[in-house]
N, C-alpha and C positions, 0 to 999 in steps of 0.2 A: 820563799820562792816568789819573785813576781810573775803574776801574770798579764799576759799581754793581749790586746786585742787576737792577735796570729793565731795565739795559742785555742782562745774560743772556736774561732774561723776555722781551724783545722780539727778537731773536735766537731763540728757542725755539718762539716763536708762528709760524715759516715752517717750522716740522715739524710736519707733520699724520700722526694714525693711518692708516694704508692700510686699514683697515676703517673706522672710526670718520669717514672723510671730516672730521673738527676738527682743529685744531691741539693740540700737547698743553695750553699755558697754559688755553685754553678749557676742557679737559676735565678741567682737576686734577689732571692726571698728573703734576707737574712741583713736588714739594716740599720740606721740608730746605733748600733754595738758602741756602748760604751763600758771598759773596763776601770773600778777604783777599787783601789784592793781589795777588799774576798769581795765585793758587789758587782755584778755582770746584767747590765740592760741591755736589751736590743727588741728588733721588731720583726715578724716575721709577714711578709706580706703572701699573704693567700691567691689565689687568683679571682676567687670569689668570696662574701660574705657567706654564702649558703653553702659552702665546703664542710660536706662528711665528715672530714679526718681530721677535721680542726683540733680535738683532744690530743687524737692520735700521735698527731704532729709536734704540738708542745711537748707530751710525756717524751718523745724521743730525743728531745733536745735536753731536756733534764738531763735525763740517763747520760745521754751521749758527753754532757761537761763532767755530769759526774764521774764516768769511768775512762777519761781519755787526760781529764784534767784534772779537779777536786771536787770529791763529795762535801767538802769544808766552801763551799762559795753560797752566795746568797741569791741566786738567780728568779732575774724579773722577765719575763716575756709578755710584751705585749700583742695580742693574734689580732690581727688586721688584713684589711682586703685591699686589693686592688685591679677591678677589674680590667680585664684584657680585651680589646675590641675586635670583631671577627675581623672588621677591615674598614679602611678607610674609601668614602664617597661623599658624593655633592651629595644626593639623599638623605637625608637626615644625618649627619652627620657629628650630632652629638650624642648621638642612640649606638652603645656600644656593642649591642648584640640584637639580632631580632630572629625570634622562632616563630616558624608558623604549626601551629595546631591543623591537622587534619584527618577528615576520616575519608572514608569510599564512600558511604552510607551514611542517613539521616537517624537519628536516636540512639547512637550509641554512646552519647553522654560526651561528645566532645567540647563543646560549651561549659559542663560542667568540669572539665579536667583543666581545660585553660584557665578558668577562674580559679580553679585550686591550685595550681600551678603558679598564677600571677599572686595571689595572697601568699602563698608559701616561699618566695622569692620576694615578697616586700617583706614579709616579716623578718626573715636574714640580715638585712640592712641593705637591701639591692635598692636601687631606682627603678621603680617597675612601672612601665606602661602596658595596657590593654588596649588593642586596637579590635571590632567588632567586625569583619569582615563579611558576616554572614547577611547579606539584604536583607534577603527575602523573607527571613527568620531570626533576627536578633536576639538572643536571651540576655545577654550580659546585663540590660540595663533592670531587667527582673533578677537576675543574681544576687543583685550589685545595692538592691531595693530604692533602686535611681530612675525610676520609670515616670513619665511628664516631668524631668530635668533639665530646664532652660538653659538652652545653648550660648555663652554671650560671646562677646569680640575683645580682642586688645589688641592693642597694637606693640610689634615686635619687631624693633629694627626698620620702623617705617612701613612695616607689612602688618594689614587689616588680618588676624589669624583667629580660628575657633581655639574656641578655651578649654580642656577636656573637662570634663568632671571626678571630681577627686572621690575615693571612697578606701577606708581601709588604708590610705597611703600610696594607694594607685591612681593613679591619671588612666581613665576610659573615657574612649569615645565611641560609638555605636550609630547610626542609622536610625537605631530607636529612640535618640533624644531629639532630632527631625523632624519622625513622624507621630500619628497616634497609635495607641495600639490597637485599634480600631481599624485602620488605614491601611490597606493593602500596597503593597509595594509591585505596582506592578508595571516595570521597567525591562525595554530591551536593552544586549549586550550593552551598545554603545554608552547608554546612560550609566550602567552599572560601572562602567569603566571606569569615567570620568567620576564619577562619585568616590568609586574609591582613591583616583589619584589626590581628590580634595581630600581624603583622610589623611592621606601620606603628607603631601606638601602646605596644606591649609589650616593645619590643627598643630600649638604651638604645643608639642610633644616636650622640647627642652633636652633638657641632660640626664638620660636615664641609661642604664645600665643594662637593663633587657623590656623590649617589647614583645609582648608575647602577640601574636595574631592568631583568631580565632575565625580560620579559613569554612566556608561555607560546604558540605557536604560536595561530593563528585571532583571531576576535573573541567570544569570548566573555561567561560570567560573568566572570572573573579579569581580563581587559584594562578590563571596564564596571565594575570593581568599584575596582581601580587609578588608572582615569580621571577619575573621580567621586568618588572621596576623598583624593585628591592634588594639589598645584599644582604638576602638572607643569612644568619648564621647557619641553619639547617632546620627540619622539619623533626617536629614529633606524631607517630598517628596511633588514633586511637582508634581501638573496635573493640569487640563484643567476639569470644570463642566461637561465636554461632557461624559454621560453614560459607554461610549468607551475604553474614557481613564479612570473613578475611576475603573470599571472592572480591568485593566492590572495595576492600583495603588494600587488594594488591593491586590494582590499576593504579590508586590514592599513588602505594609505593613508589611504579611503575613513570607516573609523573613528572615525580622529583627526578627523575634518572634518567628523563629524554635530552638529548643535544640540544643545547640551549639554556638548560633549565641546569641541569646537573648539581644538586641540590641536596647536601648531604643528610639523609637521616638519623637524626643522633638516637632515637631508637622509640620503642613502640610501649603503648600503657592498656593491657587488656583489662575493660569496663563493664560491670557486671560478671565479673571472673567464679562468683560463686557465693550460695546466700549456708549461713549458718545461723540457725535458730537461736533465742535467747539464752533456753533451758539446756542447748546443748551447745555451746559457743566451740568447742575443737570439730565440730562435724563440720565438712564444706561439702555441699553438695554442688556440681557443674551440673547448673541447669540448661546451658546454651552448651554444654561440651565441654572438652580440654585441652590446648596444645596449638591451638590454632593458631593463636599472634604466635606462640615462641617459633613454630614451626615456617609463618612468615619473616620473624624475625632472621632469621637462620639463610633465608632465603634470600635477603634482601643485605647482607653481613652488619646485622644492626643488635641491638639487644634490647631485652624484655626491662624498661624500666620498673613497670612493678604491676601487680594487679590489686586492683579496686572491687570489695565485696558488694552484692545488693545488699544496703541498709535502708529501712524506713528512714531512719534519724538522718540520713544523706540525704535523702529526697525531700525530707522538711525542712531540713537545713535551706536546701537549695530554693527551695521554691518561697522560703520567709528570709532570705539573702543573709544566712547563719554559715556559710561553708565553713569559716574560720572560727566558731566558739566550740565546737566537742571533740572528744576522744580524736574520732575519726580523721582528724585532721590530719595525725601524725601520717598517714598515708600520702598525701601531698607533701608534706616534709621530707618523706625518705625519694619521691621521684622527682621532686627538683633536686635533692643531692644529688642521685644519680646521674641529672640532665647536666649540671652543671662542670660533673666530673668528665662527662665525652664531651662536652663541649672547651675543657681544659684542655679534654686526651685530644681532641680535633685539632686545635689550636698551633700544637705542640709537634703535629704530624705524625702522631705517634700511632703505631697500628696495633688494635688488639685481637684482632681475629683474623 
């Protein structure tokens, strides 16, 4: 019996995205297909590198030739990506996606979540930039252990452009590779403005796949300023269970959701979620509380990406710009899957709640 390309294709069309609710043939994931007798190549393209269900997806496609077609074939799939852009603009416009990081409240580790987030999305095989939004307060270039990192020039198409600083495979630029650490930044709205538009248009960003921005605490200038001259993909916010901070994370929400802004939040990362002792690693204890991002989440129709326990070894990570060497990491790995899946489901118009 020969087989035919058709034959594969119709076979493949009973494997559907688990986000994407289509089959793959429907969705163009499924290309390259070449058929020589029992040998069956093709290519499945992803939406992202950093996709969950990448296994998921290959084993269904086995199966699926196998029982629709022949378990006698020798099937090659190659899983590959290909990122989707939230949308096309003069602004950056080889930056395919950009998320802004926010909280309501200062020290609930939003800095730290962007930076795991931007490492955990290079490591994928994304093009990941870091943009530092926070003035007044910059850590990334302490993260990042890029701190007094000369800033140089090139030129780009005839335009004099800042050069970011690379670290890990990420391009960051920061406010903190400007100043000292020493140096207090102490600038009204309008400078703050303009500064930031030099980060957007001035700093040769390139062709990256997601820019994460790591928005400055509250709602201010810097978030209206971000908001308003940006096509954002959507917002992640981060806070802490503690009553305190979802209060100052629901305005954060609140934000993104005024006329003008409308800004979708692909969903929320509670930070400091719960510490568990060495000797007894299944105990969690909620020391700030319980329930409070999901119960904002719920509120706001977003979802709980994941929660992040209090670790020493996070905090020394952080502060010796280790985020990406321990265990721990894998935490940042399962919430950029997550981020990446609503931002496919966003993509796609697809509603889940």
């Amino acid at each position: 019996m020969k087989i035919s390309n058709q034959d594969i294709l119709n076979a493949l069309k009973h494997v559907d995205d688990p986000d994407l609710k289509k089959d793959l043939v429907t969705l163009n994931m499924i290309r390259d297909l070449i058929v020589d007798g029992n040998k069956v190549n093709f290519s499945v393209y992803l939406t992202t590198p950093a996709c969950p269900m990448k296994d998921f997806i290959e084993n269904a496609c086995r199966n699926a030739i196998a029982h629709f077609v022949s378990e006698d074939l020798e099937v090659k799939i190659k899983m590959t990506a290909e990122v989707i852009g939230h949308s096309k603009s003069e602004i950056l416009p080889r930056v395919k996606n950009i998320i802004a990081i926010a909280s309501g409240k200062g020290g609930v580790g939003k800095s730290t979540v962007a930076a795991g987030l931007a490492l955990a999305l290079s490591e994928s095989g994304a093009a990941t930039g870091l943009m530092d939004a926070d003035i007044y307060g910059p850590s990334i270039p302490l993260l990042f252990g890029a701190v007094g990192e000369p800033v140089e020039m090139e030129v780009v198409d005839g335009k004099e452009l800042m050069k970011p600083i690379t670290r890990n495979g990420i391009k960051l630029f920061s406010i903190g590779f400007l100043s000292s650490e020493k140096e207090a930044v102490v600038w009204r709205g309008p400078m703050v403005s303009s500064a930031l538009k030099q980060f957007i248009n001035g700093v040769n960003w390139g062709d990256l796949d997601y820019l994460v921005i790591d928005l400055p605490p509250g709602t201010g200038d810097v978030q209206l300023t971000i908001v308003q001259n940006l096509p954002l993909t959507g917002a992640v916010i981060v806070s802490t269970p503690q009553k305190l901070a979802i209060a100052d994370a629901r305005r954060a929400c609140a934000m993104f959701k005024i006329q003008g802004v409308d800004t979708p939040i692909l969903g929320m990362v509670e930070n400091m979620s719960y510490f568990s002792p060495e000797d007894a690693p299944d105990k969690k204890y909620r020391i700030f509380g319980s329930g409070g991002v999901q119960t904002l989440a719920n509120e706001f129709g977003s979802e709980v990406l994941g929660e992040i326990p209090i670790k020493e070894q996070m905090v020394e990570d952080g502060d010796n710009a280790g985020l990406g060497k321990d265990g721990h990491f894998e935490i940042f790995k399962d919430i950029a899957g997550r981020l990446v899946r609503q931002i496919a489901i966003q993509q796609a118009g697809i509603k889940t709640l």
